[in-house]
Each structure stands twice: as structure tokens, then as C-alpha cells.
N, C-alpha and C positions, 0 to 999 in steps of 0.2 A: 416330629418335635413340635412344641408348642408355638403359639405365635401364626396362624397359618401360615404357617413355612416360612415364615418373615426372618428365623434366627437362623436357620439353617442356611438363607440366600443371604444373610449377615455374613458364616463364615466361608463362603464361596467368591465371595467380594474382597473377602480381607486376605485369600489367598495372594490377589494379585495386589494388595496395596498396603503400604505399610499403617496405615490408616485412613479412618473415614466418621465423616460429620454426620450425626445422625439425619440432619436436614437435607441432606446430597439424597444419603439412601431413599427418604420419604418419598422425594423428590422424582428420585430414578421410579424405581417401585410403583409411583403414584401409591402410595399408601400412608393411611395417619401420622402425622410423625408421632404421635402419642405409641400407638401403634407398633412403633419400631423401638422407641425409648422402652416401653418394656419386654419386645425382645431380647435388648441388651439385656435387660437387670434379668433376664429367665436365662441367660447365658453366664452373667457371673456368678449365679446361685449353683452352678455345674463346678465351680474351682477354677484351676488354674486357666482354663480356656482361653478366656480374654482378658483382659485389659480395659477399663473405662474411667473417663474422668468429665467432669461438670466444669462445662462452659457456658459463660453468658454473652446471651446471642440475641439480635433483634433483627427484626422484618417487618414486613408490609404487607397488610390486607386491604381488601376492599369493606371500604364502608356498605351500607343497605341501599345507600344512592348510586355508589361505585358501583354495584352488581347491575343497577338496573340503565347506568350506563354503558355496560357489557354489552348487557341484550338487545337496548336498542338505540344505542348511540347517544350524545351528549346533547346536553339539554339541546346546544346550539344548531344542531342538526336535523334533533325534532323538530325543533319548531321552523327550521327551511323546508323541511318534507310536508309538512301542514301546510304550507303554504299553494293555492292553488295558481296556474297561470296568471289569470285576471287577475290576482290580488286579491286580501281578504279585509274589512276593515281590523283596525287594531285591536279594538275594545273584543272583537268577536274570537282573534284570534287569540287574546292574552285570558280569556276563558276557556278555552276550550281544550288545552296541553298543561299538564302538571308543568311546575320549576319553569314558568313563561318567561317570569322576569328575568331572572337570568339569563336563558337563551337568548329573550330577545337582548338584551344589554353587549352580548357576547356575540351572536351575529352580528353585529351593528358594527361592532370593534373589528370581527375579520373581513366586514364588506362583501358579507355574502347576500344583504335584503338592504333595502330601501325603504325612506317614507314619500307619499305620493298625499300632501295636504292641502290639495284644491280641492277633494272631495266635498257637496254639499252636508254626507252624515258622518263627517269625519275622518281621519289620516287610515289611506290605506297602504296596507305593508303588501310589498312584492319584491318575485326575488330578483337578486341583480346580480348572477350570474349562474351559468348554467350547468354546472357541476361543482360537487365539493369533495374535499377529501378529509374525513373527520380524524385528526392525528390525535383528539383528546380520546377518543374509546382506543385508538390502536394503542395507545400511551397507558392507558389502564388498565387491557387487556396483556400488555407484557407487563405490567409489575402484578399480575394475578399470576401470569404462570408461571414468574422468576423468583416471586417475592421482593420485588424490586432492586433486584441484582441487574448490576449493567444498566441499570437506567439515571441519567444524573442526577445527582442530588437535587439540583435546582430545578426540575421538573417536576421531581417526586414533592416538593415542597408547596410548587404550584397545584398537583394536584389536589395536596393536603389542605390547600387555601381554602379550595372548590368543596371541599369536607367529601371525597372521594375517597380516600382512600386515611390510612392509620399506622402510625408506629406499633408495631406489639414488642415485648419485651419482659423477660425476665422476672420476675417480682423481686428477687435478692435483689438485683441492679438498683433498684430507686433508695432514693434515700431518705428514712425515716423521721420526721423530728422525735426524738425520747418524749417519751409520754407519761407526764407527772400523775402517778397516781391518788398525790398526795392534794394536786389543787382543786377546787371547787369549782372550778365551771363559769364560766360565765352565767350571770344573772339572767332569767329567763325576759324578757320583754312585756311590761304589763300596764297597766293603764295608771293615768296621772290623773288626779282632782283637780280642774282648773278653782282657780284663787275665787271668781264667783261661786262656787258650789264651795269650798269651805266658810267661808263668809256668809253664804248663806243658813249650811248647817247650824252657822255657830248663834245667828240671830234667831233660829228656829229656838235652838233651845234656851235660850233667855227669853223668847216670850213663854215657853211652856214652865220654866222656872218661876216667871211670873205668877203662874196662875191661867194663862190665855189657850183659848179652845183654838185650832186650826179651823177656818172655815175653807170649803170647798171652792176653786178658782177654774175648773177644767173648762170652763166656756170661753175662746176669745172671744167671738163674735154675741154682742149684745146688743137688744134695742134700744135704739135712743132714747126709750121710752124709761128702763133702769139706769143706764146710764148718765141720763140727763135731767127728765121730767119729775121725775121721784126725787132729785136733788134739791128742787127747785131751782134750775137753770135754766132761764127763757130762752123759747126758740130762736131768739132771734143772737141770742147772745155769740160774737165770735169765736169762743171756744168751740159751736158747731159748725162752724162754717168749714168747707173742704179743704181750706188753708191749714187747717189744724185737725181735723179729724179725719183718717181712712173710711169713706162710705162703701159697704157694700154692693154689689153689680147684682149678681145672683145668690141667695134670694132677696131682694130687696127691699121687704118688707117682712116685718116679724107678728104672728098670730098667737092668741090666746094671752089674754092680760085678765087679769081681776079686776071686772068689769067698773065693780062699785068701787074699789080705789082709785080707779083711771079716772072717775066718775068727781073725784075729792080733788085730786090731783088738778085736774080742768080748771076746776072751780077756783083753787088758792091761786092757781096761775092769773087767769083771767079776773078774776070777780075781787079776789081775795077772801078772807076769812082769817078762823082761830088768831084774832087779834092784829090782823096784817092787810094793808090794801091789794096786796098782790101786785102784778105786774101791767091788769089792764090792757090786753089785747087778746084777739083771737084766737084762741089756744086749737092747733088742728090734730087731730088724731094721726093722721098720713103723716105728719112729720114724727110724731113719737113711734111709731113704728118701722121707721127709716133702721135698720144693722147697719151697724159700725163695728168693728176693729175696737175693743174696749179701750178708753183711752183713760182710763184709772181702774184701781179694785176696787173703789168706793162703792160701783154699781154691785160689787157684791155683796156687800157690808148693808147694803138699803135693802137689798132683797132677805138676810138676814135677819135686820130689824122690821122689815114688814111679818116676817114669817114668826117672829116672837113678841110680833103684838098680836097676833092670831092664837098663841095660845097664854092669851092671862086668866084661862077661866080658874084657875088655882092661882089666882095674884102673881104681878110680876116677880119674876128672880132676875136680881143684878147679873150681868153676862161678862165677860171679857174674851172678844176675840180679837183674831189675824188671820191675814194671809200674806204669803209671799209667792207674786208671779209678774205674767210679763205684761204688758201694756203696749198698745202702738198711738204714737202719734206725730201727725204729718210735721216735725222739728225740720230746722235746718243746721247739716252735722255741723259740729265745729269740737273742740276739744273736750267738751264735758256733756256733749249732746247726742244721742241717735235716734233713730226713729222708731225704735226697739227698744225699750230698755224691763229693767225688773221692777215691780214694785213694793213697798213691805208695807201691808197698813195694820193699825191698833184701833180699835175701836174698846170703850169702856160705855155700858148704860148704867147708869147705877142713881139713886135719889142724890141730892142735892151737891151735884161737882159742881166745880168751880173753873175757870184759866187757871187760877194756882193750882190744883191738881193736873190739871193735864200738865202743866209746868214741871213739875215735881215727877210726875209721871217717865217725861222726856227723861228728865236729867238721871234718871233710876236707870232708864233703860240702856241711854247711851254710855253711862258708867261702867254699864256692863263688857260694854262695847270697847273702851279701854280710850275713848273717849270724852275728856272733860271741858274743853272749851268750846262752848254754846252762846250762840248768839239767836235772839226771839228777835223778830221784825214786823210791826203791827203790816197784816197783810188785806185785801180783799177778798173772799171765796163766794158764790153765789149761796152755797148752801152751810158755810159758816159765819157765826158770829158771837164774838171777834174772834178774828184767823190770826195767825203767826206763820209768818214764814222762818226757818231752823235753818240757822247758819253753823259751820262748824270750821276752826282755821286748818288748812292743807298745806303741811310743811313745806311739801315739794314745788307744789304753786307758789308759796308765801301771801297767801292772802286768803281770805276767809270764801267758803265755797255752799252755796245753798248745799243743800242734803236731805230737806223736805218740806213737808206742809203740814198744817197742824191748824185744829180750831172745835168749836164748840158748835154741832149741829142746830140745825135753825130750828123753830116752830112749827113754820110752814113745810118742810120736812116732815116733821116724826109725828105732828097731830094729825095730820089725813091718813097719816096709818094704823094709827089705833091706837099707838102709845100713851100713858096716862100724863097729865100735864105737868107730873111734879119730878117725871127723868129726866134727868140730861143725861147726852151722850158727849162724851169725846173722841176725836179720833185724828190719829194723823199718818200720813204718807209720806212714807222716804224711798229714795235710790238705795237699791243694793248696792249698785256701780260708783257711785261717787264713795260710800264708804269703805267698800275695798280700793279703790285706788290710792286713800288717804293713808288707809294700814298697810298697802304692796308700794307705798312713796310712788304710784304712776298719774305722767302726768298727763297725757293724753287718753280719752278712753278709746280712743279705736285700736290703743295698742295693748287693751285690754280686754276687747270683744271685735270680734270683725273678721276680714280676710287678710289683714295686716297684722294677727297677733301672731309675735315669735312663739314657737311652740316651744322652744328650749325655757322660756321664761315661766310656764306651766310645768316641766318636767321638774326645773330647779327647785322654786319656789316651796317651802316648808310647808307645813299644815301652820296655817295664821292663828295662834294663842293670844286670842281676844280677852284680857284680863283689865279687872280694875286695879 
């Protein structure tokens, strides 16, 4: 008969009993119970023979750890046979045997090893007593060959603890939640636009609605020589000083300048010219060459306008740019402060502006911005004249919040570059950060950029509809 002989010792069995568990038989047998389950069904395809019915049944197997503390005993007892007379140190011994931690955790508990920490290279383990008798492998070695029959519960659960051993059971037995096939699924998980990058998109494209070319910002580190020199900002002025400006370590100094402009540059400092006394001291090369951490975009906006007085030999064309990026400078934090932040600047060259244009300018832009309440504040800038510093009121603060800089480029600026004497340039500089904080109502920015931002306050947050 079919089955190697498995159906036919089936009904030789069933002589003597009025029934039987197909688990027993497997059991008896030592044979699959898969095995034996389709000897029966090769037995009721014969008629009236037998009799069978489906029960649900569970047991106990050995997990992959279970088996291999079969073989060679629990973790707790490896690692006391590892151990040699003299003792081993600990560190040596807790490398050296898989599942360390545990054994040793679990010898410790049965009091079968000791620590010995007057050693000078550290705690050595030895054992502390001189036989053991491992009851967890005898303990898993009878629920392997009973299936955890006859063994208590609350043993077989401690084993299960130990992730030893496993319930098996049934698949009908469990029970199903009904599965809608009608619902949609949860939403997959995907990325948020923090409130600075919509804010920023949105300023992006009202300068290019304007008319404004994006200028190139990929450099943080610049010499103090664009940075500063080119502004007409003397060396000596506290804006350079380490208190306000990050100096570079490595490399420390920056090479390759355009000699004959460095050359212009020296001279309006020191000597003066193009209508101006200059500043009247020693102007040192080693210091304009000093890298810094850019601490505005203006330094890019100079390199810009040197680069488009280099090509007037077709007469100048009027320009309008921007950039928006980041800046560092050595601030002390407080609520509207970091030492990081974004910057957005506008520069216009065009013949004959005025302040009322760049005025006019602002108010165009920030309209955009969905921003109308603007306050000008006659300012100082080394390399404008006359500055304005841009106030705008912050609901959330209740009171009026700078938001940028703004002015009309010097002389001593734009004529050692090449520019012809009848351009003015304007340009001005804002926070990204303070004007989203004003449109997201926040009133702290570190809980708008930092290690402090709620991330839920990014997930919620809409895309910000910057309208006039």
C-alpha cells in the first residue's frame, strides 16, 4: 500500500484502539506527521475503511537557538565550560562564546562563577563551583521529543522567554481581522517642505517675475578680500574682527586675485581717489586674503559687478540680480538670531536710480510678499550711501522687526572696478527667517530652524500662499 507502509501500520493500530491522534502515530512511528496525515486521506479515498475528522492542535518546537542548545548546552553552561581553572578576564571571555551576555547574566543568577576585581587588567570571572547540572538543555531537550507534553506550562513559557523554543498551531485556529477590500490603505510616508524652503521658493519667483537673473552662491568660504575689501570696508573696521566674523584655520589664506583691481582697491583704501579721501592707513594684502565663512551675499554681488565691468566693450546693459543663500556670522543666539542664517539679496545697476527707486523697488517686492507694512530707518553701511535699514511689524511679536538692509553702493566701490561714473547700483539684503516666521505667526526662530524644531510643525504646516 501507499504511504511506505505508514497506512497499512495505520490500520494495525486501529485494530487495538478505538481511535487515534495522528500526532501519537507520527510520534510512535518517528515519522512525519505530514507524513501520516496523508496516509489517512490515501485511506479514505479506499471508502468505507475509516473514519477521519480535523482537529485543531498545537505544540512546541525548537527555535534555531533551541536546537543549538540541544547540542551543546545553554548558553549558561557554555560559557562555565569556557572558563578555565585560573580564571579568564571578562572582556576576553564575553568575546570569545556566542549568546555571552546572557550566559554570563544567567550564571551569575545560578551562582555557578564569580567576579575576582582586584585584577590590575580588569575583573576576572572564575568559576565557583565545581559541577553543574544544566536543567535548561534537559528542559528543551524533553519538549523536543514530547512536543512539550508533560512539561509545565510555566517552564515552557520561561523557555519561550529565552526565545527557545515556539507555539506552532493550526492556521484555521487564529483569528483574522475581515479585510476591507474596499479601503485605501494607509498613505505611504513621504517628505514635507520645511516652511523655510516654501518661503523661499515663493521669493524666488517674484524676483524672476520681476525680471532678476539668479546669481551663483555655491562658495561659503570667501576671502576677505570680496568679502570686505571690494566693499570698501576697512580693515580695521569691527565687522572684521573675530567677534563677528568666523576666520578660517585651513586654508588660511586665499590666492589668485586680479592683480590690477587689488591694486585700485589699496589705493581708494589708503590714499583715496575717484573723488573720496579714502580711509588713510596701511592697507595690508595678508589681511585681504585672510578666508572667512561669508558673512553676507554682497561679496557675491561685487564679484558680479566686477565681472560686468569687464565686459562693457559693447557699452553697459542695465542688470538685475539675486541670490538666496546662507551666511555665517559669529551673533549671539537670542530669539531672532543665529549664527547661521539665509540671505536674500537684490542688486539693480542701471543709469540714473535714485533712494526713491530702491524705495519703490522694496515696496514692489515686499507687496509681493503679502507684506505691506514697511518701515525705512536712515542706517550706516561702510559700502552704502545712504543705507536704510527695513523694518516690517510681526503680529506675533507685536512690534516692528528689522527684516533687512538696504542702500545705494558707494563710488569708492563700483569706480575701481571699472564701472562708468553715471551707474548706480542698488541693492539690498534680507532674512529669509525673519520673513517666514512673520507669515508661519513664529516667534522664536530656533523653533524654526535648529535642534529644537517640532517636526510635526513642518509635517502640518500648508504650503504658505504669499499674495498681495
Amino acid at each position: 500500500m501507499a504511504g511506505d507502509g505508514v497506512d497499512a501500520t495505520i490500520l494495525q493500530l486501529l485494530q487495538d484502539n478505538d481511535w487515534l491522534d495522528t500526532k501519537d502515530i507520527a510520534r510512535q512511528l518517528g515519522k512525519d506527521h505530514q507524513l501520516v496525515v496523508g496516509a489517512v486521506k490515501s485511506l479514505q479515498s479506499l471508502g468505507d475503511v475509516i473514519t477521519a475528522e480535523q482537529r485543531v492542535s498545537k505544540w512546541w518546537e525548537l527555535t534555531g537557538e533551541g536546537q543549538l542548545v540541544v547540542e551543546n548546552g545553554s548558553h549558561e553552561a557554555v560559557l562555565y565550560r569556557a572558563i578555565p581553572p585560573e580564571g579568564v578576564l571578562q572582556k576576553k571571555l564575553m568575546e570569545s562564546i556566542p549568546n555571552a551576555k546572557v550566559g554570563f547574566s544567567n550564571a551569575m543568577k545560578k551562582k555557578w562563577i564569580h567576579m575576582d576585581k582586584t585584577g590590575a587588567n580588569g575583573p576576572v570571572v572564575k568559576q565557583a563551583v565545581s559541577a553543574i547540572e544544566d536543567d535548561v538543555q534537559k528542559t528543551v531537550q524533553d519538549i523536543a521529543a514530547n512536543q512539550g507534553e508533560g512539561v509545565d506550562n510555566k517552564v515552557k513559557q520561561e523557555m519561550k522567554k529565552r526565545k527557545l523554543i515556539q507555539e506552532v498551531g493550526l492556521w484555521k485556529e487564529k483569528k483574522f481581522k475581515p479585510y476591507n477590500f474596499d479601503a485605501l490603505g494607509v498613505p505611504p510616508v513621504s517628505g514635507h517642505l520645511h516652511p523655510l524652503l516654501k518661503v523661499r521658493a515663493q521669493f524666488r519667483q517674484i524676483f524672476l517675475e520681476m525680471g532678476f537673473t539668479e546669481m551663483k552662491t555655491n562658495n561659503y568660504i570667501e576671502s576677505s578680500f570680496w568679502n570686505f575689501d571690494t566693499l570698501f570696508v576697512p580693515q580695521q573696521h569691527p565687522a572684521r574682527d573675530e567677534h563677528d566674523t568666523f576666520f578660517i584655520k585651513e586654508p588660511m589664506y586665499a590666492q589668485g586675485f586680479p592683480e590690477e583691481y587689488m591694486d585700485k582697491v589699496k589705493t581708494v583704501h589708503s590714499q583715496g581717489g575717484f573723488g573720496s579721501q579714502g580711509y588713510q592707513y596701511e592697507w595690508k594684502r595678508e589681511e585681504a586674503q585672510k578666508n572667512v565663512l561669508r558673512t553676507h551675499t554682497t561679496a557675491v554681488s561685487a564679484r558680479m559687478l566686477y565681472q560686468l565691468a569687464q565686459q562693457q566693450k559693447d557699452g553697459f546693459k542695465p542688470v538685475k540680480l539675486f541670490s538666496i543663500d546662507r551666511v555665517f556670522r559669529n551673533e549671539t543666539l537670542d530669539a531672532t538670531h543665529l549664527a547661521e542664517f539665509n540671505q536674500i539679496e537684490g542688486v539693480v545697476a542701471d543709469y540714473n536710480l535714485t533712494l526713491g527707486d530702491l524705495m519703490g523697488v522694496l515696496h514692489a517686492f515686499f507687496k509681493k510678499l503679502g507684506i505691506e507694512k514697511l518701515r525705512f530707518k536712515p542706517a550706516y553701511n561702510p559700502y552704502t550711501e545712504p543705507s536704510m535699514e527695513v523694518f516690517s511689524y510681526h503680529e506675533g511679536l507685536q512690534k516692528w522687526v528689522e527684516v533687512g538692509n538696504s542702500g545705494v553702493f558707494r563710488p569708492e566701490m563700483l569706480l575701481p572696478m571699472g564701472l562708468p561714473e553715471d551707474i548706480t547700483v542698488i541693492a539690498w539684503g534680507l532674512s529669509l527667517e525673519r520673513p517666514t516666521m512673520i507669515k508661519y505667526g513664529i516667534d522664536n526662530i530656533r523653533e524654526l530652524v535648529g535642534h529644537k524644531i517640532n517636526l510635526q510643525m513642518v509635517y502640518d504646516n500648508p504650503i504658505c500662499q504669499l499674495t498681495s
